[in-house]
N, C-alpha and C positions, 0 to 999 in steps of 0.2 A: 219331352222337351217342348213339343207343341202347346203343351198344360200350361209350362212353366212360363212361353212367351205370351199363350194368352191374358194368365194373371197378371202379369206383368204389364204389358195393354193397358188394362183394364182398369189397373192402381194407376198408373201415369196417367189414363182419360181422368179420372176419378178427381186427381189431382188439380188436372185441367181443368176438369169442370168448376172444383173450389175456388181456382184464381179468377175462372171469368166473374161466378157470384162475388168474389169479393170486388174484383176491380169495377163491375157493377154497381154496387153500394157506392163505391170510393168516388166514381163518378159522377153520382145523387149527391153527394157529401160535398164534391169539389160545386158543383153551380149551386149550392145551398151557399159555401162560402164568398163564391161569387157576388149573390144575388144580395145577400147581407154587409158586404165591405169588409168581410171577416180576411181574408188574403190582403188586403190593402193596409190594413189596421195592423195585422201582426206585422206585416213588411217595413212599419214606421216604427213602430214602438220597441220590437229587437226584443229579449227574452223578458219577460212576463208572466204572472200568475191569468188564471181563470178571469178573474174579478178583473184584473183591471184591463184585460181584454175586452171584456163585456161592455163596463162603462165608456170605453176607449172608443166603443164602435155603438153604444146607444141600446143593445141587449141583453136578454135575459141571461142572466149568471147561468145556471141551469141546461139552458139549450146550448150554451157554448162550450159549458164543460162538456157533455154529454157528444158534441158534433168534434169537439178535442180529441175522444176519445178513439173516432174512425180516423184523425187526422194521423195521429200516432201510431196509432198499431196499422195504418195503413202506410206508414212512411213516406210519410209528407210532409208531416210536422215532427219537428225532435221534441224531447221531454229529458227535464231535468230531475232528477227525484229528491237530490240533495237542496234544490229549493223551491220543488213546486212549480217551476217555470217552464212555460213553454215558448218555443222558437221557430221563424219560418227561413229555413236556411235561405244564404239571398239567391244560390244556384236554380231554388225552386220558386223562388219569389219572380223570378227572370220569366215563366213563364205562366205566372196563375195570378198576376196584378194588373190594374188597370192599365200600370205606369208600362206594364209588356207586350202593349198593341205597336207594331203589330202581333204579336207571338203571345198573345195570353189561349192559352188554351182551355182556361178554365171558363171562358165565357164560350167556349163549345161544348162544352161538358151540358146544359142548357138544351141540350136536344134531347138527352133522356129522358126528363119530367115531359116534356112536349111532343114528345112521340108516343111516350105510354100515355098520355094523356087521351091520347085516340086509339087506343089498343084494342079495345069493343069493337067501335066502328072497322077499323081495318081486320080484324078477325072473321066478323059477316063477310066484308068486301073475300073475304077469302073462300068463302060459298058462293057469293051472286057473280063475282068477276067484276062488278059492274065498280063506277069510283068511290072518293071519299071526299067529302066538301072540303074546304079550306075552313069554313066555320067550325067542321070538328078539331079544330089544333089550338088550342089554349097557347095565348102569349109567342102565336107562328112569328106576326110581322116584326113585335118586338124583340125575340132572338135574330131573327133573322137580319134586322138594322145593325143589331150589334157584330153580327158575323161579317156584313157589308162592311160595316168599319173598319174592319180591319184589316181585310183581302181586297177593298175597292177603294176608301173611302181617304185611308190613312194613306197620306201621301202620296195622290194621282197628278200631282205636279214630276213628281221624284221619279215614283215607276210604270204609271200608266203612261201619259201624255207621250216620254221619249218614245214608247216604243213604236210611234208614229211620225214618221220624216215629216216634218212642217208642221207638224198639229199643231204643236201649241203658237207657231204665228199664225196658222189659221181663224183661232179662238181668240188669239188678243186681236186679229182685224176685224172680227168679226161674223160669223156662222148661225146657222140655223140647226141646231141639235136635237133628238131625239134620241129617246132612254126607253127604250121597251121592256115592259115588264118592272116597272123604276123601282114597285116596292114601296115602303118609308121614306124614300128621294134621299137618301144621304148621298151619294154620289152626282147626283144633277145639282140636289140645293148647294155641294162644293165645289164644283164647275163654275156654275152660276155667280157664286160672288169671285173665284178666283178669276175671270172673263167677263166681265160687263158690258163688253160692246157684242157678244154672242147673245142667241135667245136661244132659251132651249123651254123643250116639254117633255111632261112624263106623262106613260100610258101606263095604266096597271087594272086589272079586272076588278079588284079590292077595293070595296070602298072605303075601309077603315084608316087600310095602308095608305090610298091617296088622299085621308086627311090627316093623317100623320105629316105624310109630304105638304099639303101645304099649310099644315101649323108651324111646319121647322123654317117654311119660306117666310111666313110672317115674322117670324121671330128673329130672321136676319133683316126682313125689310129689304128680301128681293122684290126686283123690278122688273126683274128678263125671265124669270121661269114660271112655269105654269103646271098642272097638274089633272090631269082629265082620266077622269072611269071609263074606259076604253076597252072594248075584246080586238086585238089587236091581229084579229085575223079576218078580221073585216076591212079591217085599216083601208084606207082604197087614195091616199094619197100618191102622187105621182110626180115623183124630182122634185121634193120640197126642200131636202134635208141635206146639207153637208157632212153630218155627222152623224151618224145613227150607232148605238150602246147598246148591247142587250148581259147586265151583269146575273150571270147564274138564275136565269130565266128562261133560254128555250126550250130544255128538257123539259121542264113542267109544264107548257104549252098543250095544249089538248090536239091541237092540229097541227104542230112546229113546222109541215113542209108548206102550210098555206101564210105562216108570219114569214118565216125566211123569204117568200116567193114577194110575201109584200112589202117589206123590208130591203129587196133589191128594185122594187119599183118605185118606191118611195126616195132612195136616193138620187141624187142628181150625179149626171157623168161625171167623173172623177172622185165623186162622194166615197166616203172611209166608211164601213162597216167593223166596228170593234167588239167582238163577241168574248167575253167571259164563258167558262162551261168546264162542269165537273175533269179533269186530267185524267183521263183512266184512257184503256182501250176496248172497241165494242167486243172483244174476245174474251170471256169468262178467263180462260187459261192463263192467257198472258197479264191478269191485274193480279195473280198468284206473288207474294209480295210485295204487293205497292204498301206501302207503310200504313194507310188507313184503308183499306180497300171491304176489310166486312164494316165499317163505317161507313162506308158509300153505300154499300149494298142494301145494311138495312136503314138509311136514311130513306134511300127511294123505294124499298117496301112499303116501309110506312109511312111515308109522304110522296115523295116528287113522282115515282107512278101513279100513285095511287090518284093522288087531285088531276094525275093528266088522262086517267081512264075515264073520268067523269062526263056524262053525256056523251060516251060513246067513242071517246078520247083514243087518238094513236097510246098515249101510254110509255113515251121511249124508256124512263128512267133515267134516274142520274149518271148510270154507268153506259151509258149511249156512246160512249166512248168518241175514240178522232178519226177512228174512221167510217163511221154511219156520221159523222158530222162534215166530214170533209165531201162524202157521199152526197149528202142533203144539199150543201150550200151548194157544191156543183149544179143538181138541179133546181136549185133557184135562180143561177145565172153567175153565180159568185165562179172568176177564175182566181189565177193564183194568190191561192191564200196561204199563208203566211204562221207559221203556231210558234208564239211563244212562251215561255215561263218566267216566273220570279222567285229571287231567292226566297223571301219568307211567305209564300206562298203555295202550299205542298198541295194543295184542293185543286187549284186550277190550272187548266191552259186558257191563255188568250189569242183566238183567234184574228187575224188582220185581213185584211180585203178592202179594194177600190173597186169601185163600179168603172166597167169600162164607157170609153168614152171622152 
């Protein structure tokens, strides 16, 4: 009987293992269609042959039938045999289109190519202990813009701003704001024109990312934001700032109790501290079915530890959970803080906090 249950095991692992390679591939497959407008194109044109998908979307006959071919037998796409047509049900177009921000998930499928992409390096990192640059992540800042889009970027009128009493007349009278960690600035440079009598600034380590951020300011012909290469644990400002932002940033922080510590100095008495930060708990046990939780996991294997071990880095990871966070802000001076959620927001908590005073 013992035989029989370990076979048995052992064909179900076996099995398991087949679905993870496939949904693996599938998820190569989905930011390939992502990144090509191939989910946008089927989502418009409704059932279709190979060919005029291709031409539809500006590619090659060949790579589309052949990326068709994971689409279907991956059940994503249907197929018609009776006339060669293929279809993007709209059930699934709801979540793998541009038009499904916020809820496209096929523009997170994008961190497979970009994680293996630093697979060598993080492999070493797994002998020395020691980090992993941010220069080894091919196309980091611009997945990462696109993830900000859609968890910060897309409607902070609608679901950020309320979930702060007076914000947003604070920002139409006027404030001084600060973004740490800003990134690409999609969330400052939409601040910024939606608030003109506020100034805001972003800090980011990246020099790439903060000329991202300010080519996107040029190209609105902002006047109030600004954008500076910054280690943001140096920071050594004092009551400057009404508003201080840190979106899905302090985990990756290499020192995060020397930002938060500067971060509460840096506000002025009654200043708002709004922190974004991965939704999990710092208990291994208890993320035992959060809905993406081996997706948190090895995100910060192979990134968000990994770049915060560098030079010697604390290291917390993505899964630093709310209570080593609520832990931390405490000793940075932050009291009652506040943790919220959003409906189409499965990734985060947003943390809230006033400086006393």
């Amino acid at each position: 009987m013992a035989q029989a249950v370990q076979e048995t095991a052992g064909t179900n692992f076996s099995d398991r293992m087949l679905e993870i390679l496939n949904n693996a591939a599938l998820a190569l497959m989905a930011s390939t269609g992502h990144r090509t407008c191939l989910f946008d194109t089927m989502a418009e044109l409704g059932p279709a042959k190979s060919k005029e998908i291709a031409e539809q979307a500006g590619l090659s006959e060949r790579y589309v039938r052949e990326w068709l071919g994971a689409m279907v037998t991956g059940g994503i796409v249907e197929y018609r045999p009776e006339d060669g047509t293929y279809v993007l049900p709209p059930d699934r177009a709801e979540v793998l289109t541009r038009k499904a921000v916020p809820s496209n998930l096929a523009s997170m499928c994008q961190w497979v190519a970009v994680l293996g992409s630093a697979e060598d390096h993080v492999v070493e990192a797994f002998k020395h202990g020691q980090g992993v640059p941010y220069s080894a992540y091919k196309r980091f800042h611009h997945v990462m813009a696109e993830e900000s889009a859609q968890t910060t970027v897309a409607g902070p009128l609608d679901y950020i701003i309320p979930l702060v009493p007076n914000l947003r007349t604070d920002l139409e009278r006027g404030i001084d704001v600060l973004d740490v960690g800003c990134g690409a600035g999609g969330a400052l440079n939409a601040l910024a024109e939606h608030f003109p009598n506020s100034r805001f600034v972003g800090y980011d380590l990246c020099d790439d990312a903060v000329e991202m951020a300010r080519s996107e300011a040029a190209r609105r012909g902002a006047r109030n934001v600004r954008f500076e290469v910054r280690d943001v644990s140096t920071m050594d400002e004092r009551e400057a700032f009404g508003l201080i932002t840190a979106f899905d940033a302090i985990h990756d922080q290499q020192q995060p109790d020397r930002v938060l510590a500067n971060i509460h100095r840096a506000l002025r008495p009654g200043g708002t501290f709004l922190m974004q930060d991965i939704g999990a708990s710092s208990h291994m046990h208890d993320n035992i079915g959060h809905p993406i939780a081996p997706f948190i996991y090895t995100i910060s294997c192979m990134h968000c530890m990994s770049v915060a071990l560098t030079n010697g880095g604390m290291g917390l990871g993505a899964a630093w959970g709310k209570e080593k966070a609520m832990e931390m802000l405490a000793e940075a001076g932050f009291r009652d803080v506040r943790i919220e959620t959003l409906d189409h927001d499965i990734l985060n908590y947003y943390y809230i906090m006033r400086k006393d005073g």
